[in-house]
C-alpha positions as CSV (number, residue, x, y, z in Angstrom):
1,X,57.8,53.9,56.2
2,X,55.8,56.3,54.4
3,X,58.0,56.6,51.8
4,X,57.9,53.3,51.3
5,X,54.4,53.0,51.0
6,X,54.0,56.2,48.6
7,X,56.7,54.2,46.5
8,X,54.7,51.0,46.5
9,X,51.6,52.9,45.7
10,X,53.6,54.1,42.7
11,X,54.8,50.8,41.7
12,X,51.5,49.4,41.5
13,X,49.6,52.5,39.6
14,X,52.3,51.7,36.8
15,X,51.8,47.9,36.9
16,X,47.9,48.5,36.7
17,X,48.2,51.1,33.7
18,X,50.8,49.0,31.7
19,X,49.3,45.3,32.2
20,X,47.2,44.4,29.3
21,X,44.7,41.4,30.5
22,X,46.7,38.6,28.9
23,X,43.4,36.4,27.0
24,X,43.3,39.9,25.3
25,X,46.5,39.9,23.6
26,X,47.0,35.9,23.3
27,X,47.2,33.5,20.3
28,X,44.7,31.8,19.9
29,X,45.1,27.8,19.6
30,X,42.9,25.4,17.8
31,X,43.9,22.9,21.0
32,X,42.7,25.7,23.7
33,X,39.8,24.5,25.0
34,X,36.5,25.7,23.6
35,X,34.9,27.4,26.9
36,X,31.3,26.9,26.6
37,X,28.7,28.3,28.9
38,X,25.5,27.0,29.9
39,X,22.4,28.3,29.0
40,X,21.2,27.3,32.5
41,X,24.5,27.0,35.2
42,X,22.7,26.1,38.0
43,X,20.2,23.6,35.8
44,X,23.8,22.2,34.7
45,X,25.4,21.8,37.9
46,X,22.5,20.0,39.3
47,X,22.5,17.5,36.1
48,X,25.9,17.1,36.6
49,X,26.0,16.0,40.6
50,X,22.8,13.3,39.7
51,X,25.3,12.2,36.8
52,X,27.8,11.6,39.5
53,X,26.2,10.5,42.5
54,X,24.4,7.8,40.4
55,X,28.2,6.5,39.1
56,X,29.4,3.2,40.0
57,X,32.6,1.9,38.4
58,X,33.0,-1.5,36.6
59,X,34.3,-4.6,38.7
60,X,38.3,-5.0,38.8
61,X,40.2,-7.6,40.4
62,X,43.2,-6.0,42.4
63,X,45.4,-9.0,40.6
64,X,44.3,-7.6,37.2
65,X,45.5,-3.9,37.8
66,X,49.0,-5.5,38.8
67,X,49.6,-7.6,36.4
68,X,48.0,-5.0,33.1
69,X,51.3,-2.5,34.9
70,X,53.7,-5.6,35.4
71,X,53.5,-6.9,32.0
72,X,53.2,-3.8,30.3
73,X,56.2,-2.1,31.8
74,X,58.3,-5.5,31.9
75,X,57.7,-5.7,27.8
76,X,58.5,-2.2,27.5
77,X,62.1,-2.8,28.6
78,X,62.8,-5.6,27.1
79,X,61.5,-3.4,23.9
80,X,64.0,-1.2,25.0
81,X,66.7,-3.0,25.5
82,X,67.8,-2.1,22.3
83,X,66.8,1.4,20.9
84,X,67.8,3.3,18.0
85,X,67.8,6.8,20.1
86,X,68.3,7.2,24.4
87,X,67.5,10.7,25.7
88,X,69.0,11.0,28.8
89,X,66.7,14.0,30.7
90,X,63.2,14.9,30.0
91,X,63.3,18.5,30.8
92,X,62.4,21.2,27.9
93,X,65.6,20.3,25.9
94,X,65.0,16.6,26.2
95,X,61.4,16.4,24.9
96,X,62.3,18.6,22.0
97,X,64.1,16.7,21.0
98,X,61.9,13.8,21.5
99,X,58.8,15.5,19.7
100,X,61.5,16.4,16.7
101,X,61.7,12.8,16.7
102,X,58.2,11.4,17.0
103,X,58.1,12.8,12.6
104,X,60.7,10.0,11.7
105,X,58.3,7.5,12.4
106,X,60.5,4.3,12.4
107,X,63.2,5.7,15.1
108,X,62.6,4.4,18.1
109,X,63.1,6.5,21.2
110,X,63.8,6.0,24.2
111,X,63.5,8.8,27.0
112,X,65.2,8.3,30.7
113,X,64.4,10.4,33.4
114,X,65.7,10.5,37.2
115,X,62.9,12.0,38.7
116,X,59.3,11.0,38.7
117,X,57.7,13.9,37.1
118,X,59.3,14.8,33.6
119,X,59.7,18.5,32.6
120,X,63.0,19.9,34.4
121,X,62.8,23.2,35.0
122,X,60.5,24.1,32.4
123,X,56.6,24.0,34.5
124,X,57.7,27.8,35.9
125,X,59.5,30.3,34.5
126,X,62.4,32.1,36.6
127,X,62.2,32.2,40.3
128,X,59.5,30.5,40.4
129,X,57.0,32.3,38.7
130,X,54.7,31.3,36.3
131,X,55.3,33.2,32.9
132,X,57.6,31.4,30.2
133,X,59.6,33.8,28.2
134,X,60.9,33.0,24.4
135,X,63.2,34.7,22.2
136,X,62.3,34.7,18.4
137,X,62.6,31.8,16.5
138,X,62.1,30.1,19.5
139,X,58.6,30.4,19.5
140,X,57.7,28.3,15.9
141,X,58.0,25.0,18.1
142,X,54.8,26.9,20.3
143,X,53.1,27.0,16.7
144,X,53.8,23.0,16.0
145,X,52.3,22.1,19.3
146,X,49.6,25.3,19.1
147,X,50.4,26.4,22.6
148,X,49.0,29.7,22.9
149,X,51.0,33.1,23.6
150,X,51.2,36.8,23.7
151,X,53.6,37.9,20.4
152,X,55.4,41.3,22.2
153,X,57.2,41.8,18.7
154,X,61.0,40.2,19.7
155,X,59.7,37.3,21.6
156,X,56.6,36.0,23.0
157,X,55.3,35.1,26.5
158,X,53.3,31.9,27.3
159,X,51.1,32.6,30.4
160,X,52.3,29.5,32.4
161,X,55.6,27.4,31.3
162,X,53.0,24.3,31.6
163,X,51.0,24.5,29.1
164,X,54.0,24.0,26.8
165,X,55.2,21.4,29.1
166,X,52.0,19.1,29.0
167,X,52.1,20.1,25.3
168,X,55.7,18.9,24.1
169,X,54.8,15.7,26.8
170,X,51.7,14.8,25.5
171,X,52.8,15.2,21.4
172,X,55.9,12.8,22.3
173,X,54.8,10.0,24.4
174,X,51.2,9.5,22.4
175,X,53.7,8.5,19.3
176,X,54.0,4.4,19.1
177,X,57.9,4.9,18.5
178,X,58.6,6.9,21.5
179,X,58.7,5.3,25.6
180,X,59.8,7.5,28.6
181,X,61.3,5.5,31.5
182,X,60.6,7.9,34.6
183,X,61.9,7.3,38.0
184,X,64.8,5.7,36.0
185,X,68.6,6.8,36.3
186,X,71.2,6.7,34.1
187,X,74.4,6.0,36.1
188,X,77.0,5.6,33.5
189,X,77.5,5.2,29.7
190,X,78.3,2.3,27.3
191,X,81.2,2.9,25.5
192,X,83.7,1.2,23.5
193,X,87.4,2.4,22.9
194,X,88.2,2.6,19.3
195,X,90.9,4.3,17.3
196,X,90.2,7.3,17.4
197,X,89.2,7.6,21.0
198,X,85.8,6.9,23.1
199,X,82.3,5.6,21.0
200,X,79.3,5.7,23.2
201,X,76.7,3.0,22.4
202,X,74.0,2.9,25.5
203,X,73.7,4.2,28.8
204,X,73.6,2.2,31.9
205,X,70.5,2.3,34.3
206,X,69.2,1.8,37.3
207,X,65.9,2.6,39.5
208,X,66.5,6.2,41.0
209,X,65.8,5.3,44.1
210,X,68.6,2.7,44.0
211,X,70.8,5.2,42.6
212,X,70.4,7.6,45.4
213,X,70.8,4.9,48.0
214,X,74.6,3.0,46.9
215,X,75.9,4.5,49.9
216,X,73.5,3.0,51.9
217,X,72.8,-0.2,51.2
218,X,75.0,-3.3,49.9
219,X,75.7,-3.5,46.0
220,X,72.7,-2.9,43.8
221,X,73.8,-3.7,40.1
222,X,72.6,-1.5,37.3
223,X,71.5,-3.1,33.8
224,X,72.0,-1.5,30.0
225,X,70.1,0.3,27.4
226,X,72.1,-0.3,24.2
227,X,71.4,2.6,22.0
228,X,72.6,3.5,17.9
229,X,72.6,7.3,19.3
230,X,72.4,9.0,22.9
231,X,71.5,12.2,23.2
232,X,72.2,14.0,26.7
233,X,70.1,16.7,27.7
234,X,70.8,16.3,31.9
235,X,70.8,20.2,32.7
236,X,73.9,22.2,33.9
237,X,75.9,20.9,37.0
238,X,73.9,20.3,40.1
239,X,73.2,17.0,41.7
240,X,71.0,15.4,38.7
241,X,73.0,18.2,36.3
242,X,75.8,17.4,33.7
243,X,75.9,13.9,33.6
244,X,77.2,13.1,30.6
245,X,80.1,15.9,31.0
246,X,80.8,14.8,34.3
247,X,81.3,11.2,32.9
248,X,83.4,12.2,29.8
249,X,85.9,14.2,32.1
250,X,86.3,11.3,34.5
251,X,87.4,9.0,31.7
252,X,89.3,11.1,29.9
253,X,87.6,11.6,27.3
254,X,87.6,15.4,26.8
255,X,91.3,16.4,26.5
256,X,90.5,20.1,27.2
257,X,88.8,18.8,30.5
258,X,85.3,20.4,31.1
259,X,85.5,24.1,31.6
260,X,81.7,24.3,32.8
261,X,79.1,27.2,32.5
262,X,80.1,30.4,32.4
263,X,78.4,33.3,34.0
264,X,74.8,34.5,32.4
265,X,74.9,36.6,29.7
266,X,71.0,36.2,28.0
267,X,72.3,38.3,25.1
268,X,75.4,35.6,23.7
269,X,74.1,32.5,25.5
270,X,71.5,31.7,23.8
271,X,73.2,31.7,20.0
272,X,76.3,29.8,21.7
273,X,74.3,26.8,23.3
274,X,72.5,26.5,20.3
275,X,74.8,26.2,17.4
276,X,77.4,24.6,19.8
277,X,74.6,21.2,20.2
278,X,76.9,18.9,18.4
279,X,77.9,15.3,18.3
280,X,80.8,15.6,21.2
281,X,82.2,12.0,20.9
282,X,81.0,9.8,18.7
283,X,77.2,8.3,19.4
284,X,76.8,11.4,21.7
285,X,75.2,14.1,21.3
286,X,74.9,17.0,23.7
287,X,71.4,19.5,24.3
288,X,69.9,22.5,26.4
289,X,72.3,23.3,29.0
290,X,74.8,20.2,29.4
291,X,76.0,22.3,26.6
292,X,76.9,24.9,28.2
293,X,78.6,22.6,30.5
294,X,80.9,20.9,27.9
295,X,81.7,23.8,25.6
296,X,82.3,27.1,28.4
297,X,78.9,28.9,27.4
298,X,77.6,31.7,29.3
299,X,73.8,30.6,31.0
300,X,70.8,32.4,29.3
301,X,68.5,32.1,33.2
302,X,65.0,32.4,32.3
303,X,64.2,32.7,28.5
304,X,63.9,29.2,26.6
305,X,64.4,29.5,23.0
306,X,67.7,27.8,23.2
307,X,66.5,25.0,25.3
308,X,63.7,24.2,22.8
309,X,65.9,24.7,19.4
310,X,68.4,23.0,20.5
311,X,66.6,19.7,21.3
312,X,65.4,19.6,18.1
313,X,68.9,20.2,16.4
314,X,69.7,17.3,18.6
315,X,66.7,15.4,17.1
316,X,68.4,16.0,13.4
317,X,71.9,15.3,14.4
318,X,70.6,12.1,15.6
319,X,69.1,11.2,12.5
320,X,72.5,12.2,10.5
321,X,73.9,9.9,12.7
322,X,71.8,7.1,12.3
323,X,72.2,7.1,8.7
324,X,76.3,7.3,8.9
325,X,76.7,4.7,11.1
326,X,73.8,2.5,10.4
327,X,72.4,3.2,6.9
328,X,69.0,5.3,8.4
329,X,67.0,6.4,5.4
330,X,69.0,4.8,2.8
């Protein structure tokens, strides 16, 4: 026992000597908040709580707030109905992709996202902890949304994975072009057999709620999104992971069959994922780690880069897309 202590006592001296405060060594953003102190805190404070206690909010029916989310929402998807891009997945993948998007300003986009919160993975680092971790180049999309970080020469280190998150969500839902659909599920895809093989041309959709429940309750029929160009950024395999792959397999339309993610390997991963994000069948295009999934690449674990540069290849092979099959930009 006390050489475990003596060894812990050790661990901790070099932690203290080698941690540099991190405001210290940080870029600075022109969105980070300008902290401001008063000349007079407790003079403030006081100020503040007779602001508040002498509040009192505007009249609102109950009626009103339900039918300002009703007709709002019910308008969005029958906006939506038809879209020129779907995302399937809003993690860190996803929304780059969707940001990449928001500059072609007459796309439409359309984001889908099982679970209520959007973000995936990406509010904490690995094992939960609150550091996000970027190779080099990954870090330039941190310098289009000015997300602050600590440059350590190779890569850089954002002091909590949320403050990219809230960045990348905020930049790509405040654009008029661009709707997510949270709480929504995408249970299959639209596709139509051609020629050559399988074209994908929407997703199908339900309420994730619904989704999770078909074995519960009596049939509980899904409706469409038709869509120019889906991209699929679900995630590797798990039980909201690989959609898309998992789809393509089961219809046979991957005649090597899905080999799935290989073990992690940070130093090859991250390259593979990236410049294997491609157009997999027509009118789909695959991001982050669904990648991985379809094309055999090892998993990078907790460093982003990858995850980031490859939604926003995504975003351009969207585009490229859009103006083979549909004339975009011509």
């Amino acid at each position: 026992m006390l050489a475990l202590r003596s060894s812990s006592a050790r661990i901790a001296g070099t932690l203290r000597r080698q941690v540099v405060p991190f405001a210290a060594c940080m870029k600075k953003s022109s969105l980070a908040p300008v902290i401001g102190t008063p000349t007079d805190t407790l003079a403030y404070a006081d100020k503040q709580l007779a602001h508040f206690d002498g509040m009192s909010f505007l009249p609102i029916k109950e009626s009103t707030v339900s039918r300002e989310m009703t007709t709002r929402y019910m308008g969005d998807m029958v906006d939506h109905a038809e879209t020129d891009v779907v995302i399937i997945g809003a993690g860190s993948a996803g929304l780059s992709c969707a940001y990449e998007l928001t500059k072609h300003k007459d796309v439409k986009v359309t984001i889908i996202e099982q679970n209520v919160a959007p973000g995936g993975g990406c509010w904490l680092g690995g094992q939960l902890f609150s550091a996000m971790v970027v190779r080099k180049p990954g870090h330039t999309l941190f310098d289009e949304l000015e997300v602050p970080y600590d440059d350590k020469g190779d890569y850089v280190v954002v002091k909590h994975a949320a403050l990219f998150m809230s960045s990348v969500i905020r930049a790509s839902l405040i654009s008029e072009n661009t709707k997510l659909f949270n709480a929504v599920a995408v249970e299959d895809l639209l596709v139509r057999q051609e020629d050559e093989g399988v074209r994908v041309r929407g997703v199908v959709t339900n309420w994730s709620l619904v989704t999770q429940n078909h074995d519960t309750q009596s049939c509980m029929d899904p409706q469409v999104i038709e869509a120019k160009v889906v991209v699929t950024a679900t995630g590797h395999d798990g039980p909201m992971g690989a959609t898309s792959a998992k789809r393509l397999e089961a219809i046979g339309a991957l005649p090597a069959g899905l080999p799935g993610m290989h073990a992690m390997d940070m130093g090859t991963a991250e390259d593979a994922v990236l410049h294997m994000t491609t157009e997999v069948v027509p009118g789909l295009i695959f991001a982050g780690m669904e990648v991985a999934e379809v094309r055999g690449c090892n998993r990078m674990g907790p460093t982003f880069g990858a995850m980031l540069m490859s939604g926003q290849k995504a975003a351009s092979l969207a585009i490229k897309a859009l103006e083979r099959d549909h004339g975009y930009g011509a």
